[in-house]
PAZAPA-4460 file (N, C-alpha, C; in steps of 0.05 Angstrom, whole numbers, plus 32768, in hexadecimal, padded with zeros to 4 digits):
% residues 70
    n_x    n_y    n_z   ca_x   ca_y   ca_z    c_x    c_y    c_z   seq   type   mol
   7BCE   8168   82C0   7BDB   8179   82AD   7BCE   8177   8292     1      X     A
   7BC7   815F   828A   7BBD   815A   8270   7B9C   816C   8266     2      X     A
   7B8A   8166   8287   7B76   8170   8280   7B7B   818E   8284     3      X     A
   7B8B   819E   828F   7B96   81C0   828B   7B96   81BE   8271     4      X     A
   7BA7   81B6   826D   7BB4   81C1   8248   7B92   81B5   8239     5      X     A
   7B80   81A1   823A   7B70   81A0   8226   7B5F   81B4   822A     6      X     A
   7B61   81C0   8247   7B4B   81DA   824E   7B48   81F3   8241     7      X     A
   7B6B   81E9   8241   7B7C   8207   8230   7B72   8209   8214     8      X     A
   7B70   81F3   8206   7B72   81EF   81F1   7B57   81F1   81E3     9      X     A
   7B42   81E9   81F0   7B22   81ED   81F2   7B1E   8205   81F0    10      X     A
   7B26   8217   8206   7B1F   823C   820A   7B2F   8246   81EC    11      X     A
   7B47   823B   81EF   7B53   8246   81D5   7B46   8247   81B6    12      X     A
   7B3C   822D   81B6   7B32   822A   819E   7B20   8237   819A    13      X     A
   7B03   8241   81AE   7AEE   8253   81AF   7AFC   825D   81AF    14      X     A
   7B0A   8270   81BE   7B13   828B   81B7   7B15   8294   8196    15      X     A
   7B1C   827E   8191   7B26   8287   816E   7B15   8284   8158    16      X     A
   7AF8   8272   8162   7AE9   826F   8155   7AD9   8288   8152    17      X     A
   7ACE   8294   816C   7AB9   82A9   8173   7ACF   82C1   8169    18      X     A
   7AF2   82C5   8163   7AF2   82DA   815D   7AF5   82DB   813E    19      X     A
   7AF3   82C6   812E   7AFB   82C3   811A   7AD3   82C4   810A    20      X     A
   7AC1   82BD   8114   7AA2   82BC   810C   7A9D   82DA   8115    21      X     A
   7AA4   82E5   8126   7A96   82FD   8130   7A97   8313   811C    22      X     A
   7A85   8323   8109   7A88   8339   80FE   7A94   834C   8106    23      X     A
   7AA6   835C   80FE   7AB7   8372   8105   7AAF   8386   80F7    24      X     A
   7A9B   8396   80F3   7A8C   83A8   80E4   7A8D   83AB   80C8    25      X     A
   7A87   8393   80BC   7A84   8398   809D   7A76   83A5   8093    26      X     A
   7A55   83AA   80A8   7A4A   83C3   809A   7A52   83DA   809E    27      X     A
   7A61   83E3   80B6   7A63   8400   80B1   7A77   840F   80A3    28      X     A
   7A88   83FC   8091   7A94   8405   8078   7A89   83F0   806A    29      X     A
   7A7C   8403   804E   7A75   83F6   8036   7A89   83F0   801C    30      X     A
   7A9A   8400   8024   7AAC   83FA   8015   7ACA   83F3   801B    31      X     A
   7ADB   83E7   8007   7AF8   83D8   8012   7B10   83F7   8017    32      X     A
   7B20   83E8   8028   7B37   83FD   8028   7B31   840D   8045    33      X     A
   7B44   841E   804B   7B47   842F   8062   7B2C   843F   8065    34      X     A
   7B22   844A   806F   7B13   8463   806E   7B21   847F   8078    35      X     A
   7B1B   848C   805B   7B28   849E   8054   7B12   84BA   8049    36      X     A
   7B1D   84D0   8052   7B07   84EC   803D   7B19   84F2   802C    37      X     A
   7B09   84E7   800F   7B23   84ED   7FEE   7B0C   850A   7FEB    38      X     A
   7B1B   851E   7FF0   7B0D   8537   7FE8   7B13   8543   7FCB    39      X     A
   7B21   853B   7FB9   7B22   8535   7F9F   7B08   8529   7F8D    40      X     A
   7AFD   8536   7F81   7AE6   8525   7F75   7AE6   8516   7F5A    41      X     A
   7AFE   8516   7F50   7B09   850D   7F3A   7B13   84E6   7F45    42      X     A
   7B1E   84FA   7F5E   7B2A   84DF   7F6C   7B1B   84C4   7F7A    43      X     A
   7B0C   84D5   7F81   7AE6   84C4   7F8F   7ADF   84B6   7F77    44      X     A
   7AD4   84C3   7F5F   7AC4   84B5   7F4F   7ADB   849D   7F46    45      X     A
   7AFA   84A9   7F3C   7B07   8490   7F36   7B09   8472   7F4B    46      X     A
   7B03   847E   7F65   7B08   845F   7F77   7AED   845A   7F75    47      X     A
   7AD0   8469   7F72   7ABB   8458   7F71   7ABB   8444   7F5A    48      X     A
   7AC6   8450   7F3D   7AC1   843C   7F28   7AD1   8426   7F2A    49      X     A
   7AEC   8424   7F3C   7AFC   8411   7F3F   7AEF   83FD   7F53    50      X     A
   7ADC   8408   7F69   7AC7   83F6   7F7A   7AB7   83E9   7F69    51      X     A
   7AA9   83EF   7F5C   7A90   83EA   7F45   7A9C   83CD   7F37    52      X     A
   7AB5   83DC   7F30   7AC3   83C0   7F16   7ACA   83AF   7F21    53      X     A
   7ACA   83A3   7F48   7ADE   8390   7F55   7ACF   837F   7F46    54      X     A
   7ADE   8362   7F47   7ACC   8344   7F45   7AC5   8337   7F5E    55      X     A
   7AB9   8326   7F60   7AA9   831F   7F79   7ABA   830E   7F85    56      X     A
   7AD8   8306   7F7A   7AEE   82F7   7F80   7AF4   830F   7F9A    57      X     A
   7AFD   8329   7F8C   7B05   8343   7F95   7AF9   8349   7FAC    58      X     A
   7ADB   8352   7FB0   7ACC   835A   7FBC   7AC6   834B   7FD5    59      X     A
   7ACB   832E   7FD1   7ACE   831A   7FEA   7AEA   831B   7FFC    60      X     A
   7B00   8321   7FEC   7B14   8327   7FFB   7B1A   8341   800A    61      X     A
   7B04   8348   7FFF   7B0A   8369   8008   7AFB   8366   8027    62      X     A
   7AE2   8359   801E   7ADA   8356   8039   7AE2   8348   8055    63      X     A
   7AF6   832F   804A   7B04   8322   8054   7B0F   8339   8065    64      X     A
   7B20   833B   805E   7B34   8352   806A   7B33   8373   8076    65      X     A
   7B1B   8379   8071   7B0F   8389   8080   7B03   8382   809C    66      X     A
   7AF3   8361   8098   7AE4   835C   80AC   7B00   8349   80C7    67      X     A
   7B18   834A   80BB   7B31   833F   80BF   7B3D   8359   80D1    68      X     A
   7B35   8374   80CB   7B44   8383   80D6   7B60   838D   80CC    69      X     A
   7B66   837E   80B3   7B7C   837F   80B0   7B7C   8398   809E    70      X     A
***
């Protein structure tokens, strides 16, 4: 019984390693947030200058969480 559960616990742990290292497409969005068509062009240029100004605190979390899926 003991060596089941450490088997369990082995596969488990890979499992979480390889899904937590594995890229989830950070390149094919360059940028943070949903992907969306802002057909507004007033509206576009305001979220590009708001991309431009993140801080690199910002810009790491963004990626976090994109590459998170979340």
């Amino acid at each position: 019984m003991t060596q089941t559960r450490a088997i369990a616990l082995a596969a488990v742990a890979a499992f979480i390693i390889a899904f937590v290292t594995a890229p989830a497409g950070s390149s094919a969005t360059p940028t943070c947030g949903p992907i969306a068509q802002i057909k507004d062009p007033g509206l576009r240029a305001s979220f590009a200058r708001f991309e431009a100004q993140q801080s690199a605190a910002a810009s790491k979390a963004c990626a976090f969480y994109r590459n998170a899926g979340f």
